[in-house]
GUDO-13500 format. One record per residue (C-alpha): residue number from 1; x, z, y. Coordinates in steps of 0.1 Angstrom, whole numbers. Each point is the difference from the previous one (the first is absolute). Layout:
BEGIN
<atom><n>NUM</n><px>X</px><pz>Z</pz><py>Y</py></atom>
...
This chain:
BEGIN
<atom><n>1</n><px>365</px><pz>30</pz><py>-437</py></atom>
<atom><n>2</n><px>0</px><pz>-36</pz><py>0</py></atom>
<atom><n>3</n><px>-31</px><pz>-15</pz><py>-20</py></atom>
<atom><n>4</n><px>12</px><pz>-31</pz><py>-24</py></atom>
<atom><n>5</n><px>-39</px><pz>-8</pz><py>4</py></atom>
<atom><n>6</n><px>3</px><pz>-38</pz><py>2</py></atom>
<atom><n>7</n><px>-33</px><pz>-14</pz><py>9</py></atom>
<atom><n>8</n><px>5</px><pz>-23</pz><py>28</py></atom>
<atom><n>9</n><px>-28</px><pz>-30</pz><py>-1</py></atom>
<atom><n>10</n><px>11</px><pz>-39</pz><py>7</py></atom>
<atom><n>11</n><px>-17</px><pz>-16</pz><py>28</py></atom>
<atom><n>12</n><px>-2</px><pz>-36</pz><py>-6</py></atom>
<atom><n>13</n><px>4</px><pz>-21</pz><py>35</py></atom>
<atom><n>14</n><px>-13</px><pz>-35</pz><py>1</py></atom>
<atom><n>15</n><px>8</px><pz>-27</pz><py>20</py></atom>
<atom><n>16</n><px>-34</px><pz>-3</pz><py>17</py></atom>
<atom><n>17</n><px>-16</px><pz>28</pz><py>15</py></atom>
<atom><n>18</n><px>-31</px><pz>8</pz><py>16</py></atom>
<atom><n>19</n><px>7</px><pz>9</pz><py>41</py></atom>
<atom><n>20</n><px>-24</px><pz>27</pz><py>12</py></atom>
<atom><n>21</n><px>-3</px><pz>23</pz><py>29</py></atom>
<atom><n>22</n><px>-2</px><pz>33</pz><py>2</py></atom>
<atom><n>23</n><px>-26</px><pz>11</pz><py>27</py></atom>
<atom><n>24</n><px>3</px><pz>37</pz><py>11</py></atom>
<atom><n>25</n><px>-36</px><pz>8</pz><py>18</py></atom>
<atom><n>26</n><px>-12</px><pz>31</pz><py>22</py></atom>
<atom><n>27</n><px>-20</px><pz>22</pz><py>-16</py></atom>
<atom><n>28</n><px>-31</px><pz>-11</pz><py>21</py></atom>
<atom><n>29</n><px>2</px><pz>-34</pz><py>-22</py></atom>
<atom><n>30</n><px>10</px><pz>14</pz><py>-27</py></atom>
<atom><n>31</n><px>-31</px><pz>21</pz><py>2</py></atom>
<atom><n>32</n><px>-24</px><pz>-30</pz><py>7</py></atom>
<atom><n>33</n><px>19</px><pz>-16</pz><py>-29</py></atom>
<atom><n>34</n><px>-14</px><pz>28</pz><py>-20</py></atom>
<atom><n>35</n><px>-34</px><pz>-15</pz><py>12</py></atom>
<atom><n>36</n><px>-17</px><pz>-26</pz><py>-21</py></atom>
<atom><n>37</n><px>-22</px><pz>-15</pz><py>33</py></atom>
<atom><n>38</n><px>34</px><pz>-4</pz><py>17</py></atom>
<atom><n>39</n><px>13</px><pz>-32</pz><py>5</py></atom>
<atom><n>40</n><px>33</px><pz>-10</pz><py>16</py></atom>
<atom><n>41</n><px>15</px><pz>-36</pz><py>11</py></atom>
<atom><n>42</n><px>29</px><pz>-10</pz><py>11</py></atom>
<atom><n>43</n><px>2</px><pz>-25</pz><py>34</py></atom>
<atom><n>44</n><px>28</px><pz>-14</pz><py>14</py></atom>
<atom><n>45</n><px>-4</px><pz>-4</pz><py>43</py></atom>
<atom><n>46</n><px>14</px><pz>-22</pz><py>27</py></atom>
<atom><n>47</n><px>15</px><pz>-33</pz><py>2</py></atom>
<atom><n>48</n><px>26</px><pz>-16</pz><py>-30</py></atom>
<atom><n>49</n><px>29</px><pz>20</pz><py>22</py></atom>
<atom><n>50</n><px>-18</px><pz>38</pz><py>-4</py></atom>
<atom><n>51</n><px>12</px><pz>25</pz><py>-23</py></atom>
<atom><n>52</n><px>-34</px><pz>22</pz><py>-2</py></atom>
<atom><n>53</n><px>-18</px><pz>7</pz><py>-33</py></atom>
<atom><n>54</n><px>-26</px><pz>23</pz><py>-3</py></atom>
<atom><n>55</n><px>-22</px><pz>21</pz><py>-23</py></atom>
<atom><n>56</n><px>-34</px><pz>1</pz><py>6</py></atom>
<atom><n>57</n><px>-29</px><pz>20</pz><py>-12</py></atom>
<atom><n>58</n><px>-36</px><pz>-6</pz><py>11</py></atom>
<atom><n>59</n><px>6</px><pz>22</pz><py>32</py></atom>
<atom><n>60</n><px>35</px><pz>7</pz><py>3</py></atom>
<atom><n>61</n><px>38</px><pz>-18</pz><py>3</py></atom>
<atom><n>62</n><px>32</px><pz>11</pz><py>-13</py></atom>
<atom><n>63</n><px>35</px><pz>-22</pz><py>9</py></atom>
<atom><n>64</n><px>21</px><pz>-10</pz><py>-31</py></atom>
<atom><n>65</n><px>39</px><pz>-1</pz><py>4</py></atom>
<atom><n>66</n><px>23</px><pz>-9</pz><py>-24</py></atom>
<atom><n>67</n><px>25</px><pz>20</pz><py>-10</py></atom>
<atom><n>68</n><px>35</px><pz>-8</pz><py>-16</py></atom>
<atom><n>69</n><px>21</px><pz>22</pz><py>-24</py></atom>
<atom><n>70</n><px>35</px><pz>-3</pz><py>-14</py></atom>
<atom><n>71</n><px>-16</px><pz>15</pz><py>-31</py></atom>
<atom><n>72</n><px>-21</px><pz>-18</pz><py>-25</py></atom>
<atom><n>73</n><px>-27</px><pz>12</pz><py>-16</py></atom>
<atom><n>74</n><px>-8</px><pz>-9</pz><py>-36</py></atom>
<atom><n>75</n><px>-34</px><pz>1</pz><py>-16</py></atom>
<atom><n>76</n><px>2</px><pz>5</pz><py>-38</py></atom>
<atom><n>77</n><px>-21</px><pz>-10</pz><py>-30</py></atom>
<atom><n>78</n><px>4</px><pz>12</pz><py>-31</py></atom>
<atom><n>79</n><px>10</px><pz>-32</pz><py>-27</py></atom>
<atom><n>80</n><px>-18</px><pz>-5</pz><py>-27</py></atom>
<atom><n>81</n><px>10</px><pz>8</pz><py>-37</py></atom>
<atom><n>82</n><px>-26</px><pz>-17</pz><py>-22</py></atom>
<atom><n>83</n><px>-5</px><pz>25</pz><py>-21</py></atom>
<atom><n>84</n><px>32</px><pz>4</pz><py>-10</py></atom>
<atom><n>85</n><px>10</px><pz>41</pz><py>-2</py></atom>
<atom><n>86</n><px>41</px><pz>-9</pz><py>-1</py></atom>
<atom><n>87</n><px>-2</px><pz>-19</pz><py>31</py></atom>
<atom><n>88</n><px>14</px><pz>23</pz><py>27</py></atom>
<atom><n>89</n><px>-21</px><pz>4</pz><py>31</py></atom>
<atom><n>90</n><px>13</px><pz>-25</pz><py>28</py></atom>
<atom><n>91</n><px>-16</px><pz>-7</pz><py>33</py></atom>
<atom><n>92</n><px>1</px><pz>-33</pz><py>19</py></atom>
<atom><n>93</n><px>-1</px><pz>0</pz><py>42</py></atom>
<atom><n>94</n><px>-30</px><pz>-18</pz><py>7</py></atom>
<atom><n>95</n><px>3</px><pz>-3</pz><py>35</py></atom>
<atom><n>96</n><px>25</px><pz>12</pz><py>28</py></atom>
<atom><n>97</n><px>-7</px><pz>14</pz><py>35</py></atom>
<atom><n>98</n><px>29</px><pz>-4</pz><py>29</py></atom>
<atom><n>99</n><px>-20</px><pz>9</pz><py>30</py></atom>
<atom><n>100</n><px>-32</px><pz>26</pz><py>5</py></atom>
<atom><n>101</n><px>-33</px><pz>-10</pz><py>21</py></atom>
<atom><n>102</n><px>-7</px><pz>22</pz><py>27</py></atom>
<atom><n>103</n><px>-34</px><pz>12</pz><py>13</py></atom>
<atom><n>104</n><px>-4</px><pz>12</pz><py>36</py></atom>
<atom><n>105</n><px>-28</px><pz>5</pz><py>23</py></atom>
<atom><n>106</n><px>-6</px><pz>-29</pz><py>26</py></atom>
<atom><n>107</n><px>5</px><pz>4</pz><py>35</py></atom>
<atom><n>108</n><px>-30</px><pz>14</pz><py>17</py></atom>
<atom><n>109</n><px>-32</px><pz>-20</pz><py>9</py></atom>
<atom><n>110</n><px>6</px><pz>10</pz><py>36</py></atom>
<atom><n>111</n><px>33</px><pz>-14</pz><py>2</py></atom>
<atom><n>112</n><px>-10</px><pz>-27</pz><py>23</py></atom>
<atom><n>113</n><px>23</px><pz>-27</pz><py>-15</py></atom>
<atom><n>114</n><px>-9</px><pz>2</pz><py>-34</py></atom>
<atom><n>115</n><px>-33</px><pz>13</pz><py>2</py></atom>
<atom><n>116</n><px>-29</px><pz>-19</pz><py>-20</py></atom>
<atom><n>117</n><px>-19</px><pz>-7</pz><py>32</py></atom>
<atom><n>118</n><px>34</px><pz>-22</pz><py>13</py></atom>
<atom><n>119</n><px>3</px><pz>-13</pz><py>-32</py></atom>
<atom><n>120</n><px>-35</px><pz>-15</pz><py>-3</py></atom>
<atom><n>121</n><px>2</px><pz>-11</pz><py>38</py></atom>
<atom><n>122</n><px>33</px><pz>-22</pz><py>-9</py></atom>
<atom><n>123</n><px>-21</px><pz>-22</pz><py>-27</py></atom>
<atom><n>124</n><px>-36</px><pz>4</pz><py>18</py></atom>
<atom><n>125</n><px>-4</px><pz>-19</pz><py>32</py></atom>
<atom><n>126</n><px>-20</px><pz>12</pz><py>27</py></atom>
<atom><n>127</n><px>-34</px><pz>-14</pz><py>10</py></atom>
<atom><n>128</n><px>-16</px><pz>-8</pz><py>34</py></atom>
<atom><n>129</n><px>-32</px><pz>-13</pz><py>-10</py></atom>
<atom><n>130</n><px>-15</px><pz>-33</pz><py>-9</py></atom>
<atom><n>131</n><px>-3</px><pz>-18</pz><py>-35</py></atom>
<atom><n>132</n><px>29</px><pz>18</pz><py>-24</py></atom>
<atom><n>133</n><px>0</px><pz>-27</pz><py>-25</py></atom>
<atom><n>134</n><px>9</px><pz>-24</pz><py>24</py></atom>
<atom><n>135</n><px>28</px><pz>22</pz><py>13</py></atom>
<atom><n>136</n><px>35</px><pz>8</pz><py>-27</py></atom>
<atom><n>137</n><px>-9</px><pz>32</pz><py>-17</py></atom>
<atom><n>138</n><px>20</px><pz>26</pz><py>-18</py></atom>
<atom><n>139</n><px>2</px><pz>3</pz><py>-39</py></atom>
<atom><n>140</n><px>-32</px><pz>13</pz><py>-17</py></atom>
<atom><n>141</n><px>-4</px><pz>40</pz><py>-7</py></atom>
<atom><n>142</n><px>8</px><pz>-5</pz><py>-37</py></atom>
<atom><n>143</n><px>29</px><pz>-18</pz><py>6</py></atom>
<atom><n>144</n><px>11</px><pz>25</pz><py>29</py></atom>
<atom><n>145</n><px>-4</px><pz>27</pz><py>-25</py></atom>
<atom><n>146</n><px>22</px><pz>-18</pz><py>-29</py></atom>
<atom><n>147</n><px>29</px><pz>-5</pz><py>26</py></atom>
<atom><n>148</n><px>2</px><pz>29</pz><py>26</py></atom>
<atom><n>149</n><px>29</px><pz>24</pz><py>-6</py></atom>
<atom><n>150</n><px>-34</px><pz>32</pz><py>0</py></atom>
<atom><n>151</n><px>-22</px><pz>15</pz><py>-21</py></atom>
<atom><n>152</n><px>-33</px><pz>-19</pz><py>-5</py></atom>
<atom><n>153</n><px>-14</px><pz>32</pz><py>16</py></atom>
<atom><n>154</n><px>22</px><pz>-2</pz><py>33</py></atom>
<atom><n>155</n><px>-4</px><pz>-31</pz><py>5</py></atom>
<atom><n>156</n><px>-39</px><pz>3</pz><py>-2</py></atom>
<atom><n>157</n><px>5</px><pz>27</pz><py>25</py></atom>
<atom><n>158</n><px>17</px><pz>-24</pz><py>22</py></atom>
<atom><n>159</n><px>-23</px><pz>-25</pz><py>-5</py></atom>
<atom><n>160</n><px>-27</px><pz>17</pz><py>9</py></atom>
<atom><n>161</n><px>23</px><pz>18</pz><py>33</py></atom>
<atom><n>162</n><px>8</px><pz>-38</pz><py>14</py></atom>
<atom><n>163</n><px>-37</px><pz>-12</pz><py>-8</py></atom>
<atom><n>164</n><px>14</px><pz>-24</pz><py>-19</py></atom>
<atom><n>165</n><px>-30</px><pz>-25</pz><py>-15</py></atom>
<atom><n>166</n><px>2</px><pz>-27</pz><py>-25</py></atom>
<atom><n>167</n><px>-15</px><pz>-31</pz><py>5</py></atom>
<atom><n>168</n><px>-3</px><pz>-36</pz><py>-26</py></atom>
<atom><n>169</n><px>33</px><pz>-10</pz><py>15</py></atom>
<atom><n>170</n><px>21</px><pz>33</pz><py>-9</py></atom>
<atom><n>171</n><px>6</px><pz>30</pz><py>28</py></atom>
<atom><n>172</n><px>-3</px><pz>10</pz><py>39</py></atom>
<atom><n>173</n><px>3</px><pz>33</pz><py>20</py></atom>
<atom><n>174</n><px>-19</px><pz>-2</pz><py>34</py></atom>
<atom><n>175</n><px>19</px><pz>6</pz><py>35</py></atom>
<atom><n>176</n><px>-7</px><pz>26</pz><py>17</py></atom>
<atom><n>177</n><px>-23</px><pz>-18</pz><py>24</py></atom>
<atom><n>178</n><px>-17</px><pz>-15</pz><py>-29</py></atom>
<atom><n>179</n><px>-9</px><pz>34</pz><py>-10</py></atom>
<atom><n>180</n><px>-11</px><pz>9</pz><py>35</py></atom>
<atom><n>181</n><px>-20</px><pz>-32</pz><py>-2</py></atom>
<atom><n>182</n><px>-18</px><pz>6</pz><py>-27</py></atom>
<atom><n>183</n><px>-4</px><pz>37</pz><py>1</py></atom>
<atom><n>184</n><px>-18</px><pz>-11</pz><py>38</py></atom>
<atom><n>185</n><px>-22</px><pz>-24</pz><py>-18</py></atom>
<atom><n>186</n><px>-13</px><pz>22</pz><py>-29</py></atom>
<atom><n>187</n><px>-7</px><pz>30</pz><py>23</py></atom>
<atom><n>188</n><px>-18</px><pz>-21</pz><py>23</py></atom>
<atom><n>189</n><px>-22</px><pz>-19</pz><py>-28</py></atom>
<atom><n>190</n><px>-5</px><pz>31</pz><py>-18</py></atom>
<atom><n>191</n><px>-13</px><pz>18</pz><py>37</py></atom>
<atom><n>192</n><px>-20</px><pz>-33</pz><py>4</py></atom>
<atom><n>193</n><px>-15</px><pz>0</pz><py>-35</py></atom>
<atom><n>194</n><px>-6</px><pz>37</pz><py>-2</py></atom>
<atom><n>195</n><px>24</px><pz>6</pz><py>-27</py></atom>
<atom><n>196</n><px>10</px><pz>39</pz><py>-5</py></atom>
<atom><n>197</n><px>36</px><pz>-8</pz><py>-12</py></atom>
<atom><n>198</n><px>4</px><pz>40</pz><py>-4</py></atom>
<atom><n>199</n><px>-30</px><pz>-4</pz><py>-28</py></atom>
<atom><n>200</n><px>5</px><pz>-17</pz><py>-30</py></atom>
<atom><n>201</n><px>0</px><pz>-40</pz><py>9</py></atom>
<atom><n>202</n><px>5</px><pz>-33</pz><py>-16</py></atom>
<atom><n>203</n><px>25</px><pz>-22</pz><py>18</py></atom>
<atom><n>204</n><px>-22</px><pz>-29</pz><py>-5</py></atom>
<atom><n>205</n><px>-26</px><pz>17</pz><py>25</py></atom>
<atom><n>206</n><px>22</px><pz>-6</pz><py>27</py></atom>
<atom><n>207</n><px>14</px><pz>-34</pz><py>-7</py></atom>
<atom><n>208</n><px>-35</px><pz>-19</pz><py>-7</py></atom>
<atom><n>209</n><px>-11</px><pz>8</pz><py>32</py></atom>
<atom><n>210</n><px>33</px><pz>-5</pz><py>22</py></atom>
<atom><n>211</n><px>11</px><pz>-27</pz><py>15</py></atom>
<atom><n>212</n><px>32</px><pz>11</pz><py>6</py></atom>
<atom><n>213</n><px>11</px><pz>9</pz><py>-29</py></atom>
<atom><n>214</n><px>3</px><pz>-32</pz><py>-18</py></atom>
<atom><n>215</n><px>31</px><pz>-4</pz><py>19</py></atom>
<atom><n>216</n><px>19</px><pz>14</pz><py>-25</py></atom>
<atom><n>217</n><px>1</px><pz>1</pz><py>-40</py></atom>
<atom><n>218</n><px>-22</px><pz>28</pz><py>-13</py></atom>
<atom><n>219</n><px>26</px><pz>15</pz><py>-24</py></atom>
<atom><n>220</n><px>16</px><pz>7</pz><py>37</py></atom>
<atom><n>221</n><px>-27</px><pz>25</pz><py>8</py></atom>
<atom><n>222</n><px>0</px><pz>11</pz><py>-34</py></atom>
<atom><n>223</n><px>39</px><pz>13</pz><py>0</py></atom>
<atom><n>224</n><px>-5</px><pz>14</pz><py>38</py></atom>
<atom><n>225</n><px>-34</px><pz>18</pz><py>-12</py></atom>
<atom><n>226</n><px>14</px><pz>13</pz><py>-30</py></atom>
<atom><n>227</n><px>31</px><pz>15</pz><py>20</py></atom>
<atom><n>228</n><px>-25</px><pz>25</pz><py>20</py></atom>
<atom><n>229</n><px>-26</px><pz>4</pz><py>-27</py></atom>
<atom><n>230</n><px>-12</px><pz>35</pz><py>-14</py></atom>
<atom><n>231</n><px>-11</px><pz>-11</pz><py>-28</py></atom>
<atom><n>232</n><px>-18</px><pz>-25</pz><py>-21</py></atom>
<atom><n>233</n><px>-37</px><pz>7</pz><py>-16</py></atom>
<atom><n>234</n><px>-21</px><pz>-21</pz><py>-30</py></atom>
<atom><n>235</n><px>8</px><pz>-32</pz><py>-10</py></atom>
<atom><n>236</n><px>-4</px><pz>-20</pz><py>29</py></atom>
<atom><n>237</n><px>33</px><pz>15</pz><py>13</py></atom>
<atom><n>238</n><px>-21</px><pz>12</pz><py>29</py></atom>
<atom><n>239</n><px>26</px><pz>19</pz><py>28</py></atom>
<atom><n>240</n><px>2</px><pz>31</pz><py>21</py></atom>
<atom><n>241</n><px>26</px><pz>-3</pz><py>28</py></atom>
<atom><n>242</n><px>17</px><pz>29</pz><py>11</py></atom>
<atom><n>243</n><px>-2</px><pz>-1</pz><py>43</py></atom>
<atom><n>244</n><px>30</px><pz>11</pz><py>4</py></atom>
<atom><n>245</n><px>21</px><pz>-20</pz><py>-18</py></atom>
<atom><n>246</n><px>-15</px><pz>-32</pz><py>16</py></atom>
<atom><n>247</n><px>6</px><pz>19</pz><py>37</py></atom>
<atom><n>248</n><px>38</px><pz>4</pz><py>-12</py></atom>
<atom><n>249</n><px>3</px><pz>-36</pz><py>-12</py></atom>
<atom><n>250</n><px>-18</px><pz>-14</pz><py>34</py></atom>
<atom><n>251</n><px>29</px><pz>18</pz><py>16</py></atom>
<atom><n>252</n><px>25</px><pz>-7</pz><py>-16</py></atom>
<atom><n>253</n><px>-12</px><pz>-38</pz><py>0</py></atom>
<atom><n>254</n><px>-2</px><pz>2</pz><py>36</py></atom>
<atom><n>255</n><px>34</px><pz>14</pz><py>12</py></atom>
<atom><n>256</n><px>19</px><pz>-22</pz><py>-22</py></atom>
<atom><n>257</n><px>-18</px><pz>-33</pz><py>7</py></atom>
<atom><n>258</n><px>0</px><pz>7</pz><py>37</py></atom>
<atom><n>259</n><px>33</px><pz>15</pz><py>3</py></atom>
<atom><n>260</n><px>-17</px><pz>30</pz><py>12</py></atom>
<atom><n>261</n><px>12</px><pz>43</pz><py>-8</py></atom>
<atom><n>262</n><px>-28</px><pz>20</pz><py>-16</py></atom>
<atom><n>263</n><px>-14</px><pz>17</pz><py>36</py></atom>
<atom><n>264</n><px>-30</px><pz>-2</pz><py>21</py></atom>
<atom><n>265</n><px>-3</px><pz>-35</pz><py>3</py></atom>
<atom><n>266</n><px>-1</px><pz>-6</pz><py>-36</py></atom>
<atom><n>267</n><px>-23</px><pz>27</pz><py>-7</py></atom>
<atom><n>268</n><px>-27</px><pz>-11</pz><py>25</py></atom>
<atom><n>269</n><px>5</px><pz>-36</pz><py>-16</py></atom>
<atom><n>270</n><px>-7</px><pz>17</pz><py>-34</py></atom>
<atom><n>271</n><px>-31</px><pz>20</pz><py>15</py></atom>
<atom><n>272</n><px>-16</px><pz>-33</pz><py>15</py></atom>
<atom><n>273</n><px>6</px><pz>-16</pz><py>-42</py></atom>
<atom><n>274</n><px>-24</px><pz>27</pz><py>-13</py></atom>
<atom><n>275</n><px>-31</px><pz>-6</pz><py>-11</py></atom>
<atom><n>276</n><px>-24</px><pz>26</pz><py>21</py></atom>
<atom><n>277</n><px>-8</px><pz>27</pz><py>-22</py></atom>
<atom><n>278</n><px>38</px><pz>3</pz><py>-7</py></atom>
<atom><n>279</n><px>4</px><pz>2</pz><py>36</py></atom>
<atom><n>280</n><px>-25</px><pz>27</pz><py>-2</py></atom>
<atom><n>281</n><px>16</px><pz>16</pz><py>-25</py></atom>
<atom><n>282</n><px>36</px><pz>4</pz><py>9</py></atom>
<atom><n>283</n><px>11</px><pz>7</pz><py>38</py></atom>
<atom><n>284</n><px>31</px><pz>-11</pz><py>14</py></atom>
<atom><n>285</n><px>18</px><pz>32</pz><py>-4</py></atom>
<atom><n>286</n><px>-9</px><pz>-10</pz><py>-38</py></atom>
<atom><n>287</n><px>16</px><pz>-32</pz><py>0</py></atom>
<atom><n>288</n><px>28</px><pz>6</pz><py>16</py></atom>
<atom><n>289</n><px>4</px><pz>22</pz><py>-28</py></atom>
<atom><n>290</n><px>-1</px><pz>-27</pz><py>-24</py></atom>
<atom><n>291</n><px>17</px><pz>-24</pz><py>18</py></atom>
<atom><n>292</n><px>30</px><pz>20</pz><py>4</py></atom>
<atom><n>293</n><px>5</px><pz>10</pz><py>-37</py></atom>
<atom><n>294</n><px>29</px><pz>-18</pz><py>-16</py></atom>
<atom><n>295</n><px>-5</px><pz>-29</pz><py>-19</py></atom>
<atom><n>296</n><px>0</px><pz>-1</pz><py>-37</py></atom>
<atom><n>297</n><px>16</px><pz>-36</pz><py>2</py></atom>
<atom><n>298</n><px>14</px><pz>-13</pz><py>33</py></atom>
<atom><n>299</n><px>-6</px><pz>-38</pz><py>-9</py></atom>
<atom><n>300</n><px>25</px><pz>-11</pz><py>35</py></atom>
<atom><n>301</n><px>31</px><pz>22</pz><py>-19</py></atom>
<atom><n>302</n><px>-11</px><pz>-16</pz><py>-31</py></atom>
<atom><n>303</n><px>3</px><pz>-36</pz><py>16</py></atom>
<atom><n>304</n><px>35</px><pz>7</pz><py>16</py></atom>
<atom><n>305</n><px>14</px><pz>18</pz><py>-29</py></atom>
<atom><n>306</n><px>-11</px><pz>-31</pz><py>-25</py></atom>
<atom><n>307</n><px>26</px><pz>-20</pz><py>13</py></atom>
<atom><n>308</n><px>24</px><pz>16</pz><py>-13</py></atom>
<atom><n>309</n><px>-16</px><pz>1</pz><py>-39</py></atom>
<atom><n>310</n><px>13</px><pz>-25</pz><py>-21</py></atom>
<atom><n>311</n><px>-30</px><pz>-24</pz><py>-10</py></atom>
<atom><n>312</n><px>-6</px><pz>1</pz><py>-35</py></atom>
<atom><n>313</n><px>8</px><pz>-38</pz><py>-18</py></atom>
<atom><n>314</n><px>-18</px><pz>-14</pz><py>-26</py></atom>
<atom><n>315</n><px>25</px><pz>2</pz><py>-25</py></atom>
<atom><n>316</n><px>10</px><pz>37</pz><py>-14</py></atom>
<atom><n>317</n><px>18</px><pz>9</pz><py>-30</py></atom>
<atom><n>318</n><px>9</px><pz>41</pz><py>-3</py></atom>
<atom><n>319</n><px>20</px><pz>-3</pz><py>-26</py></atom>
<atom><n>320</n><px>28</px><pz>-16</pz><py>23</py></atom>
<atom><n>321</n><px>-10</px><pz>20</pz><py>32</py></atom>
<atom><n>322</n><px>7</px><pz>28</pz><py>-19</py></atom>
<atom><n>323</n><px>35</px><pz>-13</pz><py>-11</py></atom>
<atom><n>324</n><px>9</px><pz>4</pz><py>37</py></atom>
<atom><n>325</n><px>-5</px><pz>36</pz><py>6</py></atom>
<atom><n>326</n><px>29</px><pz>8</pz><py>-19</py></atom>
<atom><n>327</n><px>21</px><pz>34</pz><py>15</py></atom>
């Protein structure tokens, strides 16, 4: 039976409404969302011709895409009737949405092209040594942080991967035979000064009484220390390095400064490096061990794979980079 129930409300359309966006997010954000200590930002990536957006929390990154629809959505609000009881409800569209947001995960770290580490290496320039402020440096941290397509989180990881160090004039990363360099020169102090770098040491120890050493900027030894340490104990930021993670990085320093396959020869080259109660500690059969475990960052694949990252500008604006991901 028909119903002769005529209730239909009005909807009152005015000329100027308010555009929004509707987002749909995984339920991973909309979990962290759920979160009071979560915080999310969006950053927009590349030069003025890229199309990437992203969403970042403190540790994570999520591509957004822009979707269109030939529907429109149409977000209501009731109108107001001043009191007055005869006045038949209405509504008025406050705002109208033509296109959705979408959230997707990013590309994986390990993808080699648009990994933080090749990121970071496309706006920080390497460093051979000498007086850095004196030399054109990279953007500061902060500013690194603010403008990298990453997570503040992943791109500390990277930082820390590339031994990337800031200095007055903004940013370098050492070369790989600047890190053999100056992993030679603190090993030898250290054996010199009778410094147990496996106990809990101050970095300062090393460099007052080294000649060497003030070769190079000591936030420099500070990012390639803090790379291999343990751990860090009081307030004096005292260190404990772990031996094999400085035997790893002394070979992987060495092949790809030298040109040279991880093998005998760069394992004896490693061995002679030591300091002498490391040599008494690990045997060859040991290092070889170490030497041949695969890298956690391969800083040559990094370097060729950075040319083909688009170097951030200094100008972003989302809001338009978004407009271009339209499907």
């Amino acid at each position: 039976m028909a119903s002769n129930d005529n209730t239909a409300i009005p909807i009152v359309q005015p000329i100027q409404q308010e555009a929004l966006k509707l987002i749909e997010l995984p339920s991973e954000v909309l979990a962290s969302l759920s979160s009071s200590s979560t915080e999310f930002v969006i950053k927009s990536a590349g030069d003025d011709d890229s199309n990437e957006t992203v969403l970042c929390s403190a540790d994570k990154t999520w591509n957004l895409r822009q979707v269109q629809s030939s529907n429109s959505l149409t977000i209501l609000s009731p109108v107001q009737d001043n009191g007055n009881a005869s006045t038949p409800p209405a509504m008025k569209a406050a705002a109208s949405c033509n296109g959705t947001v979408e959230v997707f995960q990013a590309k994986a770290a390990s993808d080699k092209s648009t990994s933080p580490n090749a990121w970071l290496s496309t706006v920080v320039p390497l460093y051979e040594g000498g007086d850095p402020t004196q030399q054109c440096a990279g953007p500061s941290k902060p500013g690194i942080m603010s403008e990298m397509p990453f997570s503040d989180g992943e791109i500390s990881r990277s930082w820390k991967d590339l031994c990337a160090f800031s200095v007055a004039n903004g940013s370098f990363r050492p070369s790989p035979a600047c890190i053999l360099h100056m992993w030679k020169t603190l090993l030898h102090d250290a054996d010199t000064l009778s410094v147990d770098l496996t106990g809990p040491f101050a970095l300062q120890d090393i460099l007052v009484g080294s000649r060497g050493a003030a070769k190079y900027p000591t936030s420099a030894y500070e990012a390639l220390l803090c790379k291999s340490t343990l751990d860090t104990t009081g307030t004096d930021e005292r260190l404990t390095l772990r031996p094999e993670n400085v035997i790893a990085e002394i070979s992987r320093a060495i092949s790809q400064s030298r040109g040279l396959k991880t093998g005998p020869e760069v394992q004896e080259q490693v061995f002679d490096l030591m300091p002498v109660a490391w040599q008494q500690r690990f045997d060859k059969e040991t290092i070889s061990r170490i030497c041949s475990l695969p890298p956690a960052i391969d800083n040559k694949s990094v370097a060729e794979s950075s040319a083909s990252v688009a170097k951030p500008s200094a100008k972003r604006n989302w809001h338009e980079k978004l407009k271009k991901t339209k499907r």
